[in-house]
Every structure is written in structure tokens, then in C-alpha cells.
N, C-alpha and C positions, 0 to 999 in steps of 0.2 A: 372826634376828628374825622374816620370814616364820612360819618352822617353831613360834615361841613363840607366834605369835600367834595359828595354826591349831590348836594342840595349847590354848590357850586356849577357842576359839571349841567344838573339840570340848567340851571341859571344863562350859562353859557350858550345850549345847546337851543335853549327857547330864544335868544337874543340871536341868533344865527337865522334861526324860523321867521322873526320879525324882519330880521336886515333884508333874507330873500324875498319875502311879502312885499318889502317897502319897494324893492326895487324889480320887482317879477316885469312886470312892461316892460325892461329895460331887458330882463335876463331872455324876454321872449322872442323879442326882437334881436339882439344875438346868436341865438340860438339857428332861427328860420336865417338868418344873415348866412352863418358859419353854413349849413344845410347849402343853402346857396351856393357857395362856394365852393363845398368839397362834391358839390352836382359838375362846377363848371369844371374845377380842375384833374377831373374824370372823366373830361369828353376824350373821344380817341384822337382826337387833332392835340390832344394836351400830353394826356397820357396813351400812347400805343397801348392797344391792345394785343397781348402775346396768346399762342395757341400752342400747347403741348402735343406731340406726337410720341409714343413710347411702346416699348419693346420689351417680352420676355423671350431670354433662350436659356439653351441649357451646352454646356459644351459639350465637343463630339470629337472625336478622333486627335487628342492634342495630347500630345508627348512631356511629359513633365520633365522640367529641366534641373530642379531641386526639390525642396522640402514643400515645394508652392505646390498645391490643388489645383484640377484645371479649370475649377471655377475662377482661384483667384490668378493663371496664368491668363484669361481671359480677359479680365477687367486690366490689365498691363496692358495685352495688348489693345483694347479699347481706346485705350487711354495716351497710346505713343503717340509722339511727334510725329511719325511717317503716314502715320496711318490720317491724323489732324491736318496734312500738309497735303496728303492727298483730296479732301473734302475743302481745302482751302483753292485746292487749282480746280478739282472739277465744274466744282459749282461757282467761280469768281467770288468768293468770298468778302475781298478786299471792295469792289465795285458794292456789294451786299450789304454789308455793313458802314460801306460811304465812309473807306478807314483809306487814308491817305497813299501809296504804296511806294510811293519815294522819301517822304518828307518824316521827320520824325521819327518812332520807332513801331514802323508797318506791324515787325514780326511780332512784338508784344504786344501789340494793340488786338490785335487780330485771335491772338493766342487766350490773351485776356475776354474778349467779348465769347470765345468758345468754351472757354472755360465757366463763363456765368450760362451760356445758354445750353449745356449738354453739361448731366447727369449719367453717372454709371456706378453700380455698386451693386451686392448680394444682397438677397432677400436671406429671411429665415428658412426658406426651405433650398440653400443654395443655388437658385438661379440667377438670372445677370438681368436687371431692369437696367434698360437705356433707355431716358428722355430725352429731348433736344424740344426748344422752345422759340421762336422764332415770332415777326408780328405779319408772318405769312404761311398760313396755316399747309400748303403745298409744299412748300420750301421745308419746312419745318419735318414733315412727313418724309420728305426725299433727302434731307439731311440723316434722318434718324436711318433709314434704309440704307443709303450710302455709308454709313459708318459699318452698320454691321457688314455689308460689302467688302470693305476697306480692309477690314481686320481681317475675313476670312483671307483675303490676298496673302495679307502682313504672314497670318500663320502658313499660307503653302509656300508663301518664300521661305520663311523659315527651315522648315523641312524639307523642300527640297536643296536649300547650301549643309542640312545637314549630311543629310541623305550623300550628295554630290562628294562630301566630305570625307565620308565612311569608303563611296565607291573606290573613291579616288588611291586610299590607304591600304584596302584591298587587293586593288589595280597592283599597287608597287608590290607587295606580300604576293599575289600569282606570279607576277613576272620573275623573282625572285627566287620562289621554290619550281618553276619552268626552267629557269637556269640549273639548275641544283640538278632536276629528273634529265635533261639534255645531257647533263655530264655522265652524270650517270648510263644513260643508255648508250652514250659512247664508249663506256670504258665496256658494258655489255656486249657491245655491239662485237669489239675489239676481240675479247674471248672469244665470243663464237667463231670469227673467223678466221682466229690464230691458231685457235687449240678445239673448235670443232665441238664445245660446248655449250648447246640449248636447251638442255633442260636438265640441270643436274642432278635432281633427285631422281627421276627415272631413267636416265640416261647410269649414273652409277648403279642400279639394281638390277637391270639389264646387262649393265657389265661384269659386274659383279658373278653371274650366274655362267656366262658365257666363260667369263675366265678362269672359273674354277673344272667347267667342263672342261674346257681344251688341255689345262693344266693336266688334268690327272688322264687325258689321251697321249700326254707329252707331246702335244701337236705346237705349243707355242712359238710364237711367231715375233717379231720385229714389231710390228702395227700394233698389238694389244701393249708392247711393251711401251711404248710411245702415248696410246691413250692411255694408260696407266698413269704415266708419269704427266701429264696433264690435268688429270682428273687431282694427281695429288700437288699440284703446284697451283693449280690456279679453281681447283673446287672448292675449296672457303671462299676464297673471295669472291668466283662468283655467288656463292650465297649471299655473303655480306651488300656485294650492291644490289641483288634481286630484292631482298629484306627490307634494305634501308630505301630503295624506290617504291618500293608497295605503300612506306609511310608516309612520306615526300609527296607520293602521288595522292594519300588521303589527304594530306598537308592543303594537297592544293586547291583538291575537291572541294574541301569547307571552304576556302577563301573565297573562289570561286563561287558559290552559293551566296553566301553573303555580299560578293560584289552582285549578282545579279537582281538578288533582292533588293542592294541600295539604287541599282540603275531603277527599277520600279516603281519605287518608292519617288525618286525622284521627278517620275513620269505622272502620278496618282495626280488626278484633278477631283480632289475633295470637299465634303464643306465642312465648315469646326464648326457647325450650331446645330444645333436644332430648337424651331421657333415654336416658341407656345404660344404666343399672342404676338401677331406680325405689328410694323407700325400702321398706324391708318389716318387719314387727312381730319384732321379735328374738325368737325360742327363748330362748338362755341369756345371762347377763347378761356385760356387757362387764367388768366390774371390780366387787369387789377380785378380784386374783388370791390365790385364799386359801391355796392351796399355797405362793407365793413370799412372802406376805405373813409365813407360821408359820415361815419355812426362813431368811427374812433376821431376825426378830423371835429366833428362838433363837440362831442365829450371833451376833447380838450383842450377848446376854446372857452367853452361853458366852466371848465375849472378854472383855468386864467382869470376867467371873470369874475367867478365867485371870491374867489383868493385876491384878487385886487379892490373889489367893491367891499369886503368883509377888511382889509387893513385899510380903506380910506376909511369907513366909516369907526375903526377903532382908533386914527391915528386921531379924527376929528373931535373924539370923545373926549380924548386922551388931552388934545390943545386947548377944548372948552373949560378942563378941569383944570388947567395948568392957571388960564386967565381968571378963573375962578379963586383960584388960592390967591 
């Protein structure tokens, strides 16, 4: 059964051999015809030819906002609307792409054609390849540089509403604990010049000393008896406020710091890249591939033909044997 069915497939295989013999002239002339055509339908008047421009970086000073890397906070921001709306106004895009900008729907069309012609994504070694492909190899190059532009902007906006953000929270916490130390050194203020206390701790061991002399001269007087009674009315409390202002005023110190750091921060004209390989104006065009374009266009045409000259000549076979019976 094997052996019938091998001496078959021969069978078959050799009458296929013949069928293309019988019709080769024909399959040749198809063939150079198809060649013909996928030559003409590859001229650049037919098919545009596109030109790649592309970019490696690496990102640089970018603040992570969650669990994202600032590789892949990178390709975000790449990738936003503002950043794509910016490169839509600088360079007329809408005029560029000969996309209507009243009629229809401009914003997706425009979004759609950016979206086929700009590439962005991570390499194996975490960097950011950005292409942009254009059938203007200057435009295409100043597209890909503009983005990366765009996006450095996008992140120092970012960072400075954060920055501004932080100041601004800061801002209200100083003023806050400034009210707090103002009270305080009023109530400060008030001791000293009610009850004539500035410096309690050495002010009571100075007195301290003084009134134990006078005491045992029996020399005492009215006036120690009065600071006495001062020291002991109102000397806790002034400790209490000196204490509680020494902390108040560290309180404030830190705020302070941190507001000036976020005013700074917000001031930093930075860049988030750094470029390994800049874009550059392409020599020769990325695509079509006009060789693979004319070689896969002929192949299969030449199978159509094979596959149709192979079932007329079995279907003919097939109806000589039918008149036959």
C-alpha cells in the first residue's frame, strides 16, 4: 500500500514536471511580465520612498513617580499627546502630511499617520531607540530630534509643577510655624519686660548666690524679695516658651530648607537624556525594499499561475475522461 501510494505521488509529481515543460513559454513570459510590473509599481512616483532617522538615549535626572523605571517613564513620556501636539504645531504637520485640518477628523488622522511613522521602545540593554520615518529624509531627522526636544521640555515641566508644588506646601508650614515662634516671642518678650527676666538659667544662679549672701549678712531687702517672687511665678514658664521656641524654630528651619531647595529645583534648566547615537539626515531610503518587493510580487503571481494552469489542465483531463466513458 506504502509502495502504491509512493509510485503514485511519483506519478503525480512527474505529471506536474510535464504540465510546466508543456507550458514553460507561457510560465516565462509571466514571469519577466510580473518582474515588469512589481519594477514599475516601485517607482517613487508610485511607491514613496521613506527615510529612517533614529536615536539612542539613556535617561538622566528623571524622578520616578511609581514602580515605573526611568527607562520606561521615558518611553511615556515620548510617547504623550503634548509632547506629539507639540511636533504637530512646530513643524505644520497637518500642511505635511496633506491631512485636512478642518474637515473630517484632522486630530486622528494626524495622530494615526504619527503613530505609523515614529517608533519608541527599549533595547535589551535598557535604552530608548526612537525612529521617525518620513519620505523626507531632513524632515524625518528634524522630526526625530524635535521629539526628543519635546519631551525633555514635557519632563522639566513636569518637575518644575512639582517642585512649585512642594514650595508652595512648605511656603504655608513656614508661615505657620513663623506665627507659632512670633507668639511665642511675644509672650518672651512680655516677661522680660514685666518681671525683668532674660536669661533664666544664669540669671537664677547669679541670684541664687547673691541671695544667700545677703541673707546670712541680714542685709535683705524689698527688690531681691520681688525678684525672687518673679523668678518663682513666672521662671517655668519662661523656660517652657524658650524650649518650646528652640523647637518651633528648628520646625522651621527644616521647612525652610526644603522650600528653598523646591524654589531651585523649580529654577534647574536640565536635560533627561543622554544621547548615544544622535539622529542624523539618512543617505538612503529605509523602505520599500524594491528588490524583495519585485521577488515576493513575482513568486506570487508565478504561483497563481502554476495553480491555475495545473487545475485547467486536470479539470480538462478530468472532462476528456468523463466523454470518454
Amino acid at each position: 500500500m506504502n509502495n502504491a501510494a509512493t509510485a503514485s505521488d511519483q506519478l503525480n509529481t512527474l505529471k506536474l514536471l510535464r504540465i510546466l515543460k508543456k507550458w514553460k513559454k507561457q510560465l516565462l513570459q509571466i514571469l519577466v511580465a510580473s518582474a515588469i510590473a512589481g519594477f514599475i509599481i516601485t517607482l517613487p512616483f508610485i511607491m514613496k520612498p521613506m527615510y529612517k532617522s533614529a536615536a539612542v538615549l539613556y535617561p538622566a535626572n528623571l524622578s520616578p513617580y511609581s514602580k515605573e523605571t526611568p527607562t520606561e517613564q521615558m518611553v511615556q513620556l515620548l510617547s504623550s499627546e503634548d509632547v506629539r501636539d507639540s511636533l504637530v504645531k512646530t513643524f505644520h504637520l497637518y500642511k505635511h502630511y496633506r491631512i485636512d485640518s478642518v474637515n473630517g477628523f484632522p486630530w486622528y488622522e494626524v495622530m494615526k499617520r504619527m503613530d505609523d511613522n515614529i517608533s519608541v521602545g527599549k533595547n535589551q540593554y535598557e535604552a530608548i531607540e526612537v525612529a521617525v520615518v518620513d519620505e523626507d529624509p531632513k524632515m524625518a531627522q528634524q522630526l526625530c530630534a524635535g521629539l526628543i526636544h519635546f519631551m525633555d521640555q514635557k519632563a522639566k515641566s513636569l518637575i518644575h509643577i512639582r517642585a512649585l508644588e512642594v514650595a508652595r506646601i512648605n511656603k504655608e508650614m513656614m508661615d505657620h510655624e513663623k506665627a507659632i515662634m512670633d507668639s511665642l516671642d511675644l509672650s518672651m518678650t512680655s516677661i522680660r519686660i514685666n518681671y525683668g527676666i532674660t536669661d533664666f538659667e544664669q540669671q537664677a544662679g547669679s541670684f541664687a548666690r547673691e541671695y544667700y549672701r545677703v541673707l546670712a549678712s541680714g542685709a535683705a531687702n524689698a527688690k531681691m524679695a520681688t525678684t525672687q517672687k518673679n523668678f518663682e511665678e513666672k521662671g517655668a514658664e519662661y523656660m517652657f516658651l524658650k524650649e518650646t521656641l528652640w523647637r518651633v524654630r528648628g520646625t522651621y528651619n527644616d521647612y525652610r530648607k526644603n522650600y528653598e531647595s523646591a524654589i531651585n529645583d523649580s529654577k534647574k534648566e536640565l536635560d533627561f537624556h543622554n544621547t548615544i547615537s544622535p539622529p542624523l539626515v539618512p543617505e538612503k531610503k529605509d523602505s520599500p525594499k524594491r528588490a524583495l518587493i519585485m521577488l515576493m510580487f513575482s513568486l506570487s503571481v508565478m504561483l497563481v499561475a502554476v495553480i491555475v494552469i495545473v487545475y485547467q489542465e486536470q479539470y480538462r483531463d478530468r472532462l476528456f475522461q468523463q466523454l470518454e466513458a
